[in-house]
C-alpha positions in Angstrom: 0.0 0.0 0.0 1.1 3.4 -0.9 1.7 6.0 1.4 -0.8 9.0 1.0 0.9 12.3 -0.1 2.1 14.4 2.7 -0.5 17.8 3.0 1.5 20.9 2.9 0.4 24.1 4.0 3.0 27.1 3.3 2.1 31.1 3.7 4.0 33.9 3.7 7.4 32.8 5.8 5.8 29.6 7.5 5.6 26.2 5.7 3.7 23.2 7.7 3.8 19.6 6.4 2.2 16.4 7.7 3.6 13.5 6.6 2.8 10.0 8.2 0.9 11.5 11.0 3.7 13.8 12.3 3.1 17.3 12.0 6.7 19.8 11.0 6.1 23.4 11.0 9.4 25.6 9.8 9.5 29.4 10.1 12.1 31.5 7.7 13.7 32.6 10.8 17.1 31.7 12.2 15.5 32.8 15.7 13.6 29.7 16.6 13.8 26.1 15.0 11.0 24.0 14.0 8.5 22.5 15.7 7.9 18.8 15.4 4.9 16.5 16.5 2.5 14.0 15.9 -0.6 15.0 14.7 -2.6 12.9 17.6 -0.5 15.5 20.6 -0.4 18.6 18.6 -2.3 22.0 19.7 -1.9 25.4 18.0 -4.3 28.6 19.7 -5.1 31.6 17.9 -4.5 34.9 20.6 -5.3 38.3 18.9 -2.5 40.6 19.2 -3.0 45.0 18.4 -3.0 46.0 15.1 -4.6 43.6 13.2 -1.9 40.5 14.5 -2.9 37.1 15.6 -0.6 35.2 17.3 -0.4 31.2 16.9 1.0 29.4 19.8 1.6 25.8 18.7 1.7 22.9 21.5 1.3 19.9 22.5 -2.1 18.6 24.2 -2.5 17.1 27.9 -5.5 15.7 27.0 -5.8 14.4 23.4 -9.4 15.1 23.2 -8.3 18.5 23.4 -9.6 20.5 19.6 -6.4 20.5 17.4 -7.2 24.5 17.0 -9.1 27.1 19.0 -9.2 30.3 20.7 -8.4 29.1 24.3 -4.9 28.0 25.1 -4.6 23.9 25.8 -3.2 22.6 29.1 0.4 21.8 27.7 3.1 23.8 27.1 3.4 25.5 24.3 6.5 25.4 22.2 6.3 28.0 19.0 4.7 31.1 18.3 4.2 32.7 15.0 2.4 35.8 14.2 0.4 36.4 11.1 -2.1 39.1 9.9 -5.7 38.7 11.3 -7.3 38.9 7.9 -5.4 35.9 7.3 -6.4 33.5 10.4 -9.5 31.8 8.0 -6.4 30.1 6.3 -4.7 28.7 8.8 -8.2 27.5 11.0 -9.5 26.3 7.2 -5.9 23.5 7.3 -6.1 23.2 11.2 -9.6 21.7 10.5 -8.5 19.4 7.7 -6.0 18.2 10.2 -8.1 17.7 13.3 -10.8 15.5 10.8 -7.4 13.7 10.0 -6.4 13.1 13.4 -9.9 12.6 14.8 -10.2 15.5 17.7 -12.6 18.2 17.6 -11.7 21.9 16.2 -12.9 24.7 18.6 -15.4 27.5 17.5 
């Protein structure tokens, strides 16, 4: 049996692929490497920042019925933030959704 493609998500500076059921996200930074998970522990929150900024705060989850994306922070730490313009948060929540059918935990609304 072939393994399915690997779903890639890249905008602006940030490129997230998940291959196999592990989830790689890589920022065109120096400052902070990449952030590397499966898919079944992964968490990412949506804060709103001033001026028109959302910050994503990707994690891991304590409890893995926790939704793979939200607006309230998960119970386990969180291990890379990105910010991106608010206009474009629909884009990131549309692929966080794919991923949470994927994975079989809930999306928040």
């Amino acid at each position: 049996m072939e393994a399915p493609e690997p779903k890639v998500f890249q905008h602006d500076r940030l490129y997230i692929q998940v291959d196999r059921g592990i989830v790689e996200v890589f920022r065109r930074t120096n400052v902070i490497g990449p952030y590397r998970y499966p898919l079944a522990w992964v968490t990412v929150y949506a804060e709103t920042r001033r001026g028109g900024r959302t910050r994503l705060c990707f994690g891991t989850a304590e409890d893995l019925g926790e939704p793979v994306y939200g607006s309230v922070p998960g119970a386990g730490p969180v291990f890379f933030r990105h910010e991106i313009p608010t206009a474009d948060e629909p884009l990131y929540r549309a692929f966080f959704t794919e991923l949470a059918h994927l994975a079989d935990r809930p999306i928040a609304s």
